[in-house]
C-alpha positions as CSV (number, residue, x, y, z in Angstrom):
1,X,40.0,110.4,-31.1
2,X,42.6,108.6,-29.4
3,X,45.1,111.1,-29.4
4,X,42.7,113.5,-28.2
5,X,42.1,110.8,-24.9
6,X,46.0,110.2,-24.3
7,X,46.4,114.4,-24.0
8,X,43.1,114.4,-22.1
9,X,44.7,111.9,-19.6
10,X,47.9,113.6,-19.4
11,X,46.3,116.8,-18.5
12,X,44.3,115.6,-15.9
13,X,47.2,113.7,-14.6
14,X,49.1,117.2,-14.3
15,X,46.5,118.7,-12.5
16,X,45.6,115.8,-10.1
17,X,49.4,115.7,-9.3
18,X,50.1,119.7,-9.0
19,X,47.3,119.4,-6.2
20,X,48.9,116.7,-3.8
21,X,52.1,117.2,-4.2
22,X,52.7,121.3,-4.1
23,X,53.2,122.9,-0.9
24,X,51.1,125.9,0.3
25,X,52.9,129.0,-1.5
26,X,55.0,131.3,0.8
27,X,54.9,134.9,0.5
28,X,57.8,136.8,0.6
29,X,60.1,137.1,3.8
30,X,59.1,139.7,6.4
31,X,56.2,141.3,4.2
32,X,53.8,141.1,7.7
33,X,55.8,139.7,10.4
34,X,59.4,140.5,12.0
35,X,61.8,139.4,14.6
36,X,64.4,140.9,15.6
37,X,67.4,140.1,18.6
38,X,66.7,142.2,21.7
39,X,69.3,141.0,24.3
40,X,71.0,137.8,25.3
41,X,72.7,137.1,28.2
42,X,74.5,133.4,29.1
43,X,71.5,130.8,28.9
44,X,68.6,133.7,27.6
45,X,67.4,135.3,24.7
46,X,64.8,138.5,24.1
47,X,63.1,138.5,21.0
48,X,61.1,141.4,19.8
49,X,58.1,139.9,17.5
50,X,56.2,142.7,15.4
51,X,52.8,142.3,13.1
52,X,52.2,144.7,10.6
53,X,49.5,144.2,8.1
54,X,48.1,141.0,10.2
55,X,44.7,140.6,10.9
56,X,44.7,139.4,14.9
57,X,44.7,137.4,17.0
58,X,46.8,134.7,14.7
59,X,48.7,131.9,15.9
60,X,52.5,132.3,15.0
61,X,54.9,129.5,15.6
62,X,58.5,130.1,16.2
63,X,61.3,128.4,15.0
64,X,64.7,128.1,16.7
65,X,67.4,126.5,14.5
66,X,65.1,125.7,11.8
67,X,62.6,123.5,14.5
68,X,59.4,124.4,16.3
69,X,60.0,126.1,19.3
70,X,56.8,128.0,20.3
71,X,53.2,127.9,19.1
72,X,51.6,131.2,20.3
73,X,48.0,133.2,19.5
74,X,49.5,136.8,19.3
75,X,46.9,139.8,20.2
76,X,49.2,142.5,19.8
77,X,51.3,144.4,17.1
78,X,54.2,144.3,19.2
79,X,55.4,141.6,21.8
80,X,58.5,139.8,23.2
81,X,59.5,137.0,23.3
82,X,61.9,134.6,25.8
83,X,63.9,132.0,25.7
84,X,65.8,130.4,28.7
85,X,66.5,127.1,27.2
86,X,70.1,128.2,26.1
87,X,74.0,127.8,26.3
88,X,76.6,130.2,27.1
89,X,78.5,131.0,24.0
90,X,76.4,129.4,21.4
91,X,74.8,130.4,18.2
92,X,70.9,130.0,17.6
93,X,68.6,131.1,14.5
94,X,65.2,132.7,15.0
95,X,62.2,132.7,12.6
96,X,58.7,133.5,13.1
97,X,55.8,132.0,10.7
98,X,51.6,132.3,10.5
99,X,49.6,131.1,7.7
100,X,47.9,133.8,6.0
101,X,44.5,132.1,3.8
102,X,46.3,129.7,1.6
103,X,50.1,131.6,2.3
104,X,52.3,131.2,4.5
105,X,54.6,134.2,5.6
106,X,57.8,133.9,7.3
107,X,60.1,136.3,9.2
108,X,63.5,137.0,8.1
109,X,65.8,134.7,10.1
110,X,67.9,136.3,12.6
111,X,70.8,134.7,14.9
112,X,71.4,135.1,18.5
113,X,74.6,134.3,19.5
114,X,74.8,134.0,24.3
115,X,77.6,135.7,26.0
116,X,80.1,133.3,27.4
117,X,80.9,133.0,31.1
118,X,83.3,135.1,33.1
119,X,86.1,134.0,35.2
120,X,85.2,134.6,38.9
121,X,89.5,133.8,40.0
122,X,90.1,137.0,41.4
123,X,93.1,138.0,44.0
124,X,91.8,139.8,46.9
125,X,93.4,142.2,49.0
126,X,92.0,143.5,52.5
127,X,93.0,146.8,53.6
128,X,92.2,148.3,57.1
129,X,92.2,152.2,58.3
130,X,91.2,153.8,61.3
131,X,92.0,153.5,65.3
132,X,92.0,157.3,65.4
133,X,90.9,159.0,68.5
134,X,87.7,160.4,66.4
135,X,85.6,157.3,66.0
136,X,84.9,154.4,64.6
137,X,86.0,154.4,60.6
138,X,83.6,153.5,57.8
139,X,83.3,153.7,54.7
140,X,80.0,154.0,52.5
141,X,80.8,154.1,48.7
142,X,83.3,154.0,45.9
143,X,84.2,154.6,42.5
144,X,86.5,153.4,40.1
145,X,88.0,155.4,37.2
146,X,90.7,152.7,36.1
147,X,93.3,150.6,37.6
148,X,95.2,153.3,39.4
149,X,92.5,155.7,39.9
150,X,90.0,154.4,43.1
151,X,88.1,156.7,44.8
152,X,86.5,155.7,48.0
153,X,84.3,158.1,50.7
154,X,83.3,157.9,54.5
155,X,84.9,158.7,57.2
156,X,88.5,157.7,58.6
157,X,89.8,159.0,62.1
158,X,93.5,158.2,62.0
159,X,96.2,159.1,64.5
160,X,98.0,161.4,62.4
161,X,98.3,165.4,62.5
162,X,94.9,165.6,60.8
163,X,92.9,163.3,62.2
164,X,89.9,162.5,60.2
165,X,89.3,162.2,56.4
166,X,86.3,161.8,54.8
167,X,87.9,160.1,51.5
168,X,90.9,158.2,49.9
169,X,92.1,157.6,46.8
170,X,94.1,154.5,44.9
171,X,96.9,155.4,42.8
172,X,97.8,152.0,41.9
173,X,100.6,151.0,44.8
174,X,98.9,153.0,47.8
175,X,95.6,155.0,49.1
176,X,96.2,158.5,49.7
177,X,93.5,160.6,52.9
178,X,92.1,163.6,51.7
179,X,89.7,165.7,53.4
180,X,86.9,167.4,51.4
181,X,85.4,170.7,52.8
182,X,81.8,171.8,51.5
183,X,82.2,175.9,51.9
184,X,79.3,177.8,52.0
185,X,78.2,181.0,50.3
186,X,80.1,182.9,53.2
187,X,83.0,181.1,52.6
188,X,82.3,179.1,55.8
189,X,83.5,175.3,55.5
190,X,82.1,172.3,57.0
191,X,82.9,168.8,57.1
192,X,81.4,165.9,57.5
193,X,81.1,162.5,56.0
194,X,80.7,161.6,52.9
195,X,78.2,158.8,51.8
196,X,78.4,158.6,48.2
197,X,80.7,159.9,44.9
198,X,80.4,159.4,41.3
199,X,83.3,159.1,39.0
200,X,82.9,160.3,35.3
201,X,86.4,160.4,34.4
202,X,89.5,161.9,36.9
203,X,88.3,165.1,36.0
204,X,85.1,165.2,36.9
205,X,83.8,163.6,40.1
206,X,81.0,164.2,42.5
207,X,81.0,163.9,46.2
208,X,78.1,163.6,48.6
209,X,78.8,166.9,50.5
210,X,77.9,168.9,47.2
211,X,81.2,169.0,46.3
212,X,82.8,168.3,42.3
213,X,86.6,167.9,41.4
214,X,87.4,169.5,38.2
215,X,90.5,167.8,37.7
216,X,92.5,170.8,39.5
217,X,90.6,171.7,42.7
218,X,87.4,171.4,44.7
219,X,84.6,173.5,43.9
220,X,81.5,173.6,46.3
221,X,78.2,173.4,44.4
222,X,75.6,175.5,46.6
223,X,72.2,173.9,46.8
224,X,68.8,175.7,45.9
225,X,66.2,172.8,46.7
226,X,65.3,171.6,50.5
227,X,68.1,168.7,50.6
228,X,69.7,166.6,53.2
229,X,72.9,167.3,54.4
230,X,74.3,164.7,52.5
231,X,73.7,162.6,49.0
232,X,73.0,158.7,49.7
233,X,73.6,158.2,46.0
234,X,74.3,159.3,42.5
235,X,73.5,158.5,39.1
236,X,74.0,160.2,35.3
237,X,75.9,160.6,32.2
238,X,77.6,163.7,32.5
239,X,77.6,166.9,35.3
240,X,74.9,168.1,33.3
241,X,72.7,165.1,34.0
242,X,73.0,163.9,37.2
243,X,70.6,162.4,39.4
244,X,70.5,162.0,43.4
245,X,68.9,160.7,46.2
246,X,68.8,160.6,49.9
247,X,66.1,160.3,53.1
248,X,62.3,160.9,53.5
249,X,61.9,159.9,49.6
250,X,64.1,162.4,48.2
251,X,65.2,162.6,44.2
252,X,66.5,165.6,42.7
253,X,67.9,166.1,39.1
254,X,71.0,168.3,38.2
255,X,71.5,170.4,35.1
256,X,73.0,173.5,33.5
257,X,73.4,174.5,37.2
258,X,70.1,173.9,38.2
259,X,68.7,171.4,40.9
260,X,65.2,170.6,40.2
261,X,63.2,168.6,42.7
262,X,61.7,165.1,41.2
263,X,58.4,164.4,43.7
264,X,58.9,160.1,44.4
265,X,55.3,159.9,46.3
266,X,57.1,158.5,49.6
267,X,58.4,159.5,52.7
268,X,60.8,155.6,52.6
269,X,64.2,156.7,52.5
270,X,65.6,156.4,48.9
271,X,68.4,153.5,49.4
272,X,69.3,153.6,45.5
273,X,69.3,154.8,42.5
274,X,70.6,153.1,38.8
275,X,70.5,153.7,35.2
276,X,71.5,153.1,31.5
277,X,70.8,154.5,28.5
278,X,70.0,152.2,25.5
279,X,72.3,152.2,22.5
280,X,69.5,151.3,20.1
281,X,67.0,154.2,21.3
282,X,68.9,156.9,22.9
283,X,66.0,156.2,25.7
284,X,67.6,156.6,29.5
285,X,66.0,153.6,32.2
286,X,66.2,155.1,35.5
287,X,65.0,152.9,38.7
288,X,65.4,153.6,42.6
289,X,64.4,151.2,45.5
290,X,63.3,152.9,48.5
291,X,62.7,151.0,52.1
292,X,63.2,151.4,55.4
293,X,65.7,149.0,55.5
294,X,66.7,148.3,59.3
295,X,62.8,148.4,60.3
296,X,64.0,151.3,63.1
297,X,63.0,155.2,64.3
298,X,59.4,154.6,64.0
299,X,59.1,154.7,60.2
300,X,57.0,153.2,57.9
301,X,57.7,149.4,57.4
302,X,57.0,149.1,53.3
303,X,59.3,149.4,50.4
304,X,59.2,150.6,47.2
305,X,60.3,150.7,43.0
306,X,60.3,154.0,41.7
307,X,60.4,154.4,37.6
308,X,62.4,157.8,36.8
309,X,60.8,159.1,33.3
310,X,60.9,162.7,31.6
311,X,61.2,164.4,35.4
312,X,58.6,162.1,37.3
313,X,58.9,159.3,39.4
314,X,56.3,156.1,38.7
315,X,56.1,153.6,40.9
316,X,56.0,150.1,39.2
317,X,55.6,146.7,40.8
318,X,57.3,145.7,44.3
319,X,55.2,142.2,44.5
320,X,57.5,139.4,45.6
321,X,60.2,141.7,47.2
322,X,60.4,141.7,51.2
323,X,60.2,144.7,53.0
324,X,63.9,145.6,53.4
325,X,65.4,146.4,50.2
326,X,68.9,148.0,49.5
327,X,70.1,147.6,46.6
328,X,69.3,147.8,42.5
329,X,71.4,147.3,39.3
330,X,70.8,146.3,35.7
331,X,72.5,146.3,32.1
332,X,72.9,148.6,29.6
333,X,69.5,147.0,27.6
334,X,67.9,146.8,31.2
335,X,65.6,143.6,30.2
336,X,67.0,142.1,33.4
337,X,66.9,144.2,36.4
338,X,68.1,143.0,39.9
339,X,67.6,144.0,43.6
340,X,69.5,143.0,47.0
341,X,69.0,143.3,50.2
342,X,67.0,140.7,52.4
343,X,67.7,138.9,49.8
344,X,68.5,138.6,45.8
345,X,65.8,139.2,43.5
346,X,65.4,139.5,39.8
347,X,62.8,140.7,37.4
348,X,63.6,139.7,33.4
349,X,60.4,141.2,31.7
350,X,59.0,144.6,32.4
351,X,58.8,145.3,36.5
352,X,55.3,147.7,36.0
353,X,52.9,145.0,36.8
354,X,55.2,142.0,36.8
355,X,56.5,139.8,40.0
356,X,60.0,139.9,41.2
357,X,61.5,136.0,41.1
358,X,63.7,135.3,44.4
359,X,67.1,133.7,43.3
360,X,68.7,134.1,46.6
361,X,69.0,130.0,46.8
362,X,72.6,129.3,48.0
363,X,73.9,132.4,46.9
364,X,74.5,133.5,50.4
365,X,73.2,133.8,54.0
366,X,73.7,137.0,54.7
367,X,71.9,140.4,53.9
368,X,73.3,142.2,51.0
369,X,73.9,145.6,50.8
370,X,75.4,146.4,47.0
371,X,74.8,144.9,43.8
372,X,76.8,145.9,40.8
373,X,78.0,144.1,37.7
374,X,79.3,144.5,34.4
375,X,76.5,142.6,32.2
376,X,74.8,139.7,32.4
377,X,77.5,137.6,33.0
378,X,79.4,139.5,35.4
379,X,77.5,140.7,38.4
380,X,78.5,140.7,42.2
381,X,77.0,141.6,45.4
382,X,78.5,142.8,48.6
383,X,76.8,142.4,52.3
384,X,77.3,141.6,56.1
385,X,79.9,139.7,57.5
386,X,82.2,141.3,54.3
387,X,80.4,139.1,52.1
388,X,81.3,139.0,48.3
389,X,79.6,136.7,45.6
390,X,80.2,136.8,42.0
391,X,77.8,135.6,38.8
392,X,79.4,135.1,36.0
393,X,75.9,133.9,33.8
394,X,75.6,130.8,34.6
395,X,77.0,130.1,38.5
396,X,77.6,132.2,41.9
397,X,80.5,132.2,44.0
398,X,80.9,133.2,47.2
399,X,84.3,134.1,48.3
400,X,84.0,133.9,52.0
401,X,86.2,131.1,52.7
402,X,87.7,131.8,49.9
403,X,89.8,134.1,49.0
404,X,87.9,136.4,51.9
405,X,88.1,136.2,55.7
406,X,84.3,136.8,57.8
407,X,84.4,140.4,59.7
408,X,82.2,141.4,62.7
409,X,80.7,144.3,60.2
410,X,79.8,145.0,56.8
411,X,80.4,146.4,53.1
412,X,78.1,148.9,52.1
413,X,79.2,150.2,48.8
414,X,80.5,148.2,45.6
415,X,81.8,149.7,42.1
416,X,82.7,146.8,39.3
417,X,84.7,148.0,35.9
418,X,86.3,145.0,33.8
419,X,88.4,143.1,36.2
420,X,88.5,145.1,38.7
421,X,85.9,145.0,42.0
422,X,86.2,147.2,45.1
423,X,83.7,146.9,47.8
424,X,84.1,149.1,51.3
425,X,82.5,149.3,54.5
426,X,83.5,148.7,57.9
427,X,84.4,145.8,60.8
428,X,82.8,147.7,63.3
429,X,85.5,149.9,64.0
430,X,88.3,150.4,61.2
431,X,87.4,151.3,57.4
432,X,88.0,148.4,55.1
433,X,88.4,148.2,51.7
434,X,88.2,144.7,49.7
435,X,89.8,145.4,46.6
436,X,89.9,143.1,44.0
437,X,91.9,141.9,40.5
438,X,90.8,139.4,38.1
């Protein structure tokens, strides 16, 4: 009897201890939920958060290096996440968890490692063209292949034999005039300025007065849409996808030899036009800003953001942006898209129904014109007065005063690749190009 009331008591001493002393079993890693790393940049994180076999809503908390970070009541399968609480070039771990009855599920842990700063010490150099008999020289855009391959387009009037050029090119020590001539199916050729150029390679380049280089010689592409005269801008991945756009809301797409017009909705002049293609989907992100940007000639005082997808344009949300935009530009991921003009303005979730944030602060005073960057940590803008500011993810600098002198004009066009920047425009009268090396 007594041996029978010790095991009794040692049984029941089991069980009354197994009840306030186990944790709550945990089911096995990402069986219902998931996180996963969608971009970084210097002080941010994306996080995609996915439910699959989870009865919603549920409140999920999220852990960031192994503490509670975020206590949220998810509604949907799919949503993400953001974090802005972060340093440049620093390593953080990611975990999502939900209680599920008596469970509780985890994520897999995933690590997010911030870009680091860039070094905004660049040497400048100023070059000025022009005091031809022709006009007043400007320049509107530029591309930059390497090093010692610059292309830059406008118009030059010199006081040489020729006269006028409507582009120049950087071989590394000088900039060589050339004059581009658009020849029509008669074999009649024209020229006039050029306002804009893309730059696949040194092979293959497009010029604004329907014009591509083949590596050899010019070769006039005729046009079979109602166009303007001239291109305001490219964009694309090859010569057989190629974008462009110019005045009264005009986008057309280029392929196999074909022009097809894209219909944007407006009658705003298109002022730019930006994409990437994401390495993860294979998806392109194609945006344009349209406004009339000086407020001038009777047109319509409005702007607009234009979503290129599968041949149509969409337009998304323009709430918080001023009426005179000029300018758009974003990173290969595009979870962070920017604009310039009256001002800089940025959009870090997805622009269809969101508000654009002004960051303009003491970036500068002036109205930019170009924005342009190599990622997240390595953006600059170009605007009046030859203004040029750099980010490099986690500070601006403005290089007026510094390292850059103030001109009675402005830079209009801006290409950045790796440490090299070249912004062009004009003083009023000569062409100048601000070229510079990191």
């Amino acid at each position: 009897m007594k041996k029978f009331s010790l095991l009794f008591l040692i049984i029941f001493s089991i069980i009354i201890f197994t009840q306030f002393n186990c944790k709550s079993p945990t089911a096995p890693s990402g069986s219902g939920i998931s996180i996963s790393v969608a971009d970084v940049s210097c002080t941010e994180v994306w996080l995609n958060l996915s439910a699959n076999n989870v009865t919603l809503p549920a409140n999920i908390i999220i852990k960031k290096n192994g503490n509670n970070f975020l206590n949220l009541n998810l509604t949907t399968k799919d949503t993400t996440l953001y974090d802005s609480t972060l340093s440049p070039n620093q390593t953080y771990t990611y975990q999502a968890q939900y209680n599920k009855g008596f469970a509780l599920e985890r994520s897999g842990v995933v690590t997010a490692k911030t870009l680091d700063t860039t070094s905004s010490n660049f040497n400048w150099q100023v070059f000025t063209f022009g005091g031809g008999g022709g006009g007043s020289s400007l320049l509107y855009d530029v591309a930059i292949v390497n090093d010692t391959s610059i292309w830059v387009v406008g118009e030059i009037y010199t006081k040489d034999s020729v006269g006028k050029y409507n582009a120049t090119h950087w071989d590394g020590e000088k900039w060589n005039f050339i004059s581009i001539y658009y020849y029509d199916s008669n074999g009649s050729a024209y020229w006039n300025s050029i306002n804009s150029i893309i730059a696949f390679n040194n092979n293959d380049i497009w010029f604004g007065n329907y014009t591509h280089w083949n590596g050899n010689n010019f070769k006039s592409i005729p046009l079979t849409i109602s166009f303007p005269s001239t291109i305001d801008k490219f964009w694309g991945t090859s010569s057989n996808n190629l974008y462009i756009i110019g005045h009264t809301g005009l986008i057309a797409f280029f392929s196999n030899q074909t022009w097809q017009r894209i219909e944007s909705g407006t009658t705003l002049d298109i002022q730019d036009i930006w994409g990437t293609v994401n390495p993860i989907t294979n998806n392109e992100e194609i945006y344009c800003v349209a406004s009339n940007k000086y407020g001038i000639g009777g047109k319509t005082i409005d702007k607009k953001v234009i979503k290129i997808s599968n041949g149509h344009a969409i337009e998304v949300s323009n709430t918080g942006l001023p009426w005179s935009i000029s300018s758009i530009w974003f990173p290969q991921n595009a979870r962070s898209i920017y604009i310039a003009g009256d001002g800089i303005f940025r959009n870090y979730q997805t622009p269809k129904d969101s508000t654009w944030e002004n960051i303009t602060g003491n970036i500068t005073q002036y109205y930019s014109h170009r924005i342009r960057g190599n990622g997240l940590n390595d953006i600059f803008i170009c605007g009046s007065y030859g203004d040029v500011a750099h980010f490099n993810g986690l500070r601006w600098t403005d290089y007026l005063g510094n390292g850059l002198q103030t001109i009675n004009g402005n830079l209009y066009g801006l290409a950045v690749k790796g440490n090299t920047v070249c912004a062009v425009g004009s003083d009023g009268y000569n062409a100048i190009i601000v070229l510079g090396k990191r």
